[in-house]
N, C-alpha and C positions, 0 to 999 in steps of 0.2 A: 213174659209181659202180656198184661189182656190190653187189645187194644178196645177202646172205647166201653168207659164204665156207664152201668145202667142211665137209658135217661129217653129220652121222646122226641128229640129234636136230632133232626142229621144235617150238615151242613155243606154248601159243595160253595167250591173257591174255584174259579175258571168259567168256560164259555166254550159253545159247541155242541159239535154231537156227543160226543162223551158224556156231557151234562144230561141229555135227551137221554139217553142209553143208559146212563143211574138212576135217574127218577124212575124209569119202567123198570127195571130190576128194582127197585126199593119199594115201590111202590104194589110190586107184584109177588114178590113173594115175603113183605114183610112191613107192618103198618106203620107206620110214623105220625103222631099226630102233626109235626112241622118237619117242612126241609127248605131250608135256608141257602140263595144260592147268594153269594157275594162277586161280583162282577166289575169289567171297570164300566165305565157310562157309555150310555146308547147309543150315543152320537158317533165315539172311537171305535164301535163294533162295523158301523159302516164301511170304514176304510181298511179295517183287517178281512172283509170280507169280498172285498172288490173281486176277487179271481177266483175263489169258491162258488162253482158253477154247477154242483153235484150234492144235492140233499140226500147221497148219503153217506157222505163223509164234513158236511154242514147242515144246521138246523141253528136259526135264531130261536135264542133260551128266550128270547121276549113274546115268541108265542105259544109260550107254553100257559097250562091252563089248569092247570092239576088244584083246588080247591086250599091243597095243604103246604103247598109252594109260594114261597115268598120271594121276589127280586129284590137285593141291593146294590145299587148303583155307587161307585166310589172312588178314587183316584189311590186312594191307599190303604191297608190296613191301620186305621188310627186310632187312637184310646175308644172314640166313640161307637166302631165296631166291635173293642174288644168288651166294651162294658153291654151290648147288645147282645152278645155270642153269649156274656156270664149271665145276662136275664136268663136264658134259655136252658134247660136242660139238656145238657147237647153228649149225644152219644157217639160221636164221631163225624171230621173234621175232613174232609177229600179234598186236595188239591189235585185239579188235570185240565193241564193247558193254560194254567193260570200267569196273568203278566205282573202279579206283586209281586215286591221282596218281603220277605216275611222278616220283622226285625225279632231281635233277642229278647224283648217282653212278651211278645205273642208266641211265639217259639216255646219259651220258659212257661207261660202260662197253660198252653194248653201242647203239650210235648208227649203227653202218652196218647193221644186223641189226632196228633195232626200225621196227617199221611200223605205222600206223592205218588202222583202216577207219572212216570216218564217212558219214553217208548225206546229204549235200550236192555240189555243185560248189564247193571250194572255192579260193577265199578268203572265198566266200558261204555266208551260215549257218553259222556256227560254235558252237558249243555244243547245248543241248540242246533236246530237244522238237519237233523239225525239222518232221517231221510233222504236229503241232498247229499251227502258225505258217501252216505252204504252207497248208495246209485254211483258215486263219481270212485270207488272200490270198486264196484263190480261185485256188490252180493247183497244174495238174493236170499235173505230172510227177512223176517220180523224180530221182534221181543215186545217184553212189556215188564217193568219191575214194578212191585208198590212200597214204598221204603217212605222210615220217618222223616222227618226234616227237622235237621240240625240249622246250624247259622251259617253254612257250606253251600256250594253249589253240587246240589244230587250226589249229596255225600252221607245220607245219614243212612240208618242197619236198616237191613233190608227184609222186607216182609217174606213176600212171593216175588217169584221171578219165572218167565216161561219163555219159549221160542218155538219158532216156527218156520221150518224151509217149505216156503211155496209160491213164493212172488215172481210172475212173467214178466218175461219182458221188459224191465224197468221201468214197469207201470208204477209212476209213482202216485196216483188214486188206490191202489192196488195196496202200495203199505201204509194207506192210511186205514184203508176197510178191514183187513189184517189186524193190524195194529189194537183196532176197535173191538178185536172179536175179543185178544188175549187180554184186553181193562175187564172186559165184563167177566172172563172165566173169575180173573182175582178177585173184582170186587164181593161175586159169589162167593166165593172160598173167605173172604173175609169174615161178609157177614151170616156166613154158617158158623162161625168157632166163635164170632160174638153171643148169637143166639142158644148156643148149645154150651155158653160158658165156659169156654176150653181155651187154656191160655195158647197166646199166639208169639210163639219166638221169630225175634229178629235178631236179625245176622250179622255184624258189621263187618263194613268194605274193608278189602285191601287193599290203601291206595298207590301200591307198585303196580298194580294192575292197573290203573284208571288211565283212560283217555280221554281228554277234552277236546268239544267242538265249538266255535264261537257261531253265535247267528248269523244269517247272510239275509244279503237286502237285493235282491236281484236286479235292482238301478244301478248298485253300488258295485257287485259281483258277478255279474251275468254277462259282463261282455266275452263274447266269442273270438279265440285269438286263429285269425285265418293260417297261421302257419301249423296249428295243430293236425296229428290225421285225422281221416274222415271220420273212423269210428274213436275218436275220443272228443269230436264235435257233436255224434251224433248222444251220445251217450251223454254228455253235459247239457245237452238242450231236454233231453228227459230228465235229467236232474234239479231244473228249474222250471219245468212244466208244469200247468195246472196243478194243486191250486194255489200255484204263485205267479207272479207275472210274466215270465219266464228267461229266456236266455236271447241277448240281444246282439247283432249287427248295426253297422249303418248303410244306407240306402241315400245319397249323398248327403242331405243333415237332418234328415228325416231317420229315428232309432226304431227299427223291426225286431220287433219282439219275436221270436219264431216260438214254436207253441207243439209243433209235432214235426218232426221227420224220420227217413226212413235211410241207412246206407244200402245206397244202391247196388253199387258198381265199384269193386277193387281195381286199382290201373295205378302207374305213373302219370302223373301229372308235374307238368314244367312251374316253378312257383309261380311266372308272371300270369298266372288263368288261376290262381284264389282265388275265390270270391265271384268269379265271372259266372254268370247266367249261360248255360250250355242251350237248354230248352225249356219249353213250356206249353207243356201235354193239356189235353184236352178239359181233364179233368179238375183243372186248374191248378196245380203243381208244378214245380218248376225243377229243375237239375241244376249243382251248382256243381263249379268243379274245387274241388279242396285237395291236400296232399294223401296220394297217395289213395284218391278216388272220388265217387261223384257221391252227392248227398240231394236225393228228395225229400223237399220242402212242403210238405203238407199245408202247413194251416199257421197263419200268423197270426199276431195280434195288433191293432191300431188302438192304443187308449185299453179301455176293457172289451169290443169289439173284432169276435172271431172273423176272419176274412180266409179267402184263397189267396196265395201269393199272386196268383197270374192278374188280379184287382190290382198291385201295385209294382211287380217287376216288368220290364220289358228284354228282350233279347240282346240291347245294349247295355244293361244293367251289371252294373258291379258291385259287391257289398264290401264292406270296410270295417 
């Protein structure tokens, strides 16, 4: 199958740095008289954006500036985009990161042209949060697929697929940057076998193989359970660190986002000292005690607002 028949217009469906990171490949090694980004509205990038605190793993597409870029603002893919898309000449169709459902008319209309980028091996890991899941495993890779889109969730045949072991410390900024490198290797390799005319086979899943993951809302999912061990507390609060809102305690009705810590110290600890405040070091950090050992508390969160815990624990302080 060739993806993307002759044409001038390229089209990108999503938001982010990704989008940032295609226009300079598209732009740099191959001319496009238009590229059409479709997006939801400006107002809702706000609020997806609140904990993305690192331009380089976020970049508002509203300040881009490229002459032959166009923004469209929209709530859904509707007849009025698709008859906009058929104005256009359009040589291919990129979705990454993007929050529509694609229904079965836009699907059917443009199905040799529309393509996904997801940050999995797939038929493995399908849906969202991918990041959080690997982290709360315990592995320390990347992936990246680019595969079509069928009427399925990250179910259609699959372009390219690539991986990468090299992620520290369950930095999870880290499988974002990652992540970013192995869209750009594919979307290269794509649009070389576009340009060079050479058909481009896709794969289809096997889905005995597929595993799904559902989104998470770290308001909804983040709470911290004090009976856990120390290093599966500490490992779940990088699993919902930056750039999400992260993994939360109470503080008596007051919700502490914790945002970075470190396992300290292996020991028994008696259950009735959960959660209790041990110390709190100069540096502003504090020692908690948990099962089965002590967890420093690096850097919380109040609202979107980075703090030192020792700003809000005291020595009599217990969290909950």
């Amino acid at each position: 199958m060739v993806v993307g028949h002759p044409g001038n217009t390229f089209i990108l469906v999503g938001w982010g740095k990704p989008i940032f990171n295609f226009i300079k490949i598209i732009n740099h090694k191959f001319k496009f008289n238009n590229i059409i980004i479709i997006t939801h509205p400006k107002k809702k990038h706000f609020k997806d954006t609140l904990y993305f605190d690192d331009n380089r793993i976020y970049e508002n597409i509203f300040d881009i500036n490229d002459d032959n870029v166009k923004i469209i603002e929209t709530n859904q893919i509707s007849e009025k985009i698709i008859k906009i898309i058929k104005k256009n000449n359009v040589k291919l169709i990129i979705s990454v990161g993007s929050k529509f459902i694609f229904k079965k008319k836009f699907i059917k209309t443009f199905s040799s042209k529309l393509v996904n980028f997801h940050p999995s091996l797939l038929p493995d890991e399908r849906g969202g949060a991918n990041f959080t899941f690997r982290i709360l495993q315990k592995k320390k890779f990347v992936a990246a697929t680019a595969h079509f889109i069928d009427e399925n969730i990250d179910s259609g045949n699959i372009i390219y697929k690539l991986k990468k072991f090299n992620i520290k410390n369950y930095d999870l900024k880290h499988y974002f940057l990652e992540t970013y490198k192995l869209y750009n290797l594919i979307l290269i390799k794509i649009l070389d076998k576009i340009y060079k005319k050479k058909n481009i086979m896709a794969k289809k899943q096997i889905d005995l193989n597929a595993t799904y993951f559902n989104k998470i809302n770290s308001t909804k999912h983040g709470k911290i359970n004090l009976n856990w061990d120390v290093n599966d507390i500490d490992i779940f609060i990088k699993a919902f660190s930056r750039p999400y809102k992260g993994a939360y305690l109470y503080l008596g009705k007051k919700k502490i986002y914790i945002i970075k810590s470190t396992q300290y110290k292996k020991q028994k600890i008696h259950p009735f000292l959960f959660g209790k405040i041990k110390k709190i070091a100069k540096d502003g950090t504090v020692l908690v005690f948990f099962s089965n050992g002590l967890l420093k508390i690096n850097q919380i969160s109040l609202g979107t607002k980075l703090v030192k815990p020792s700003s809000v624990f005291k020595l009599s302080s217990w969290l909950k």
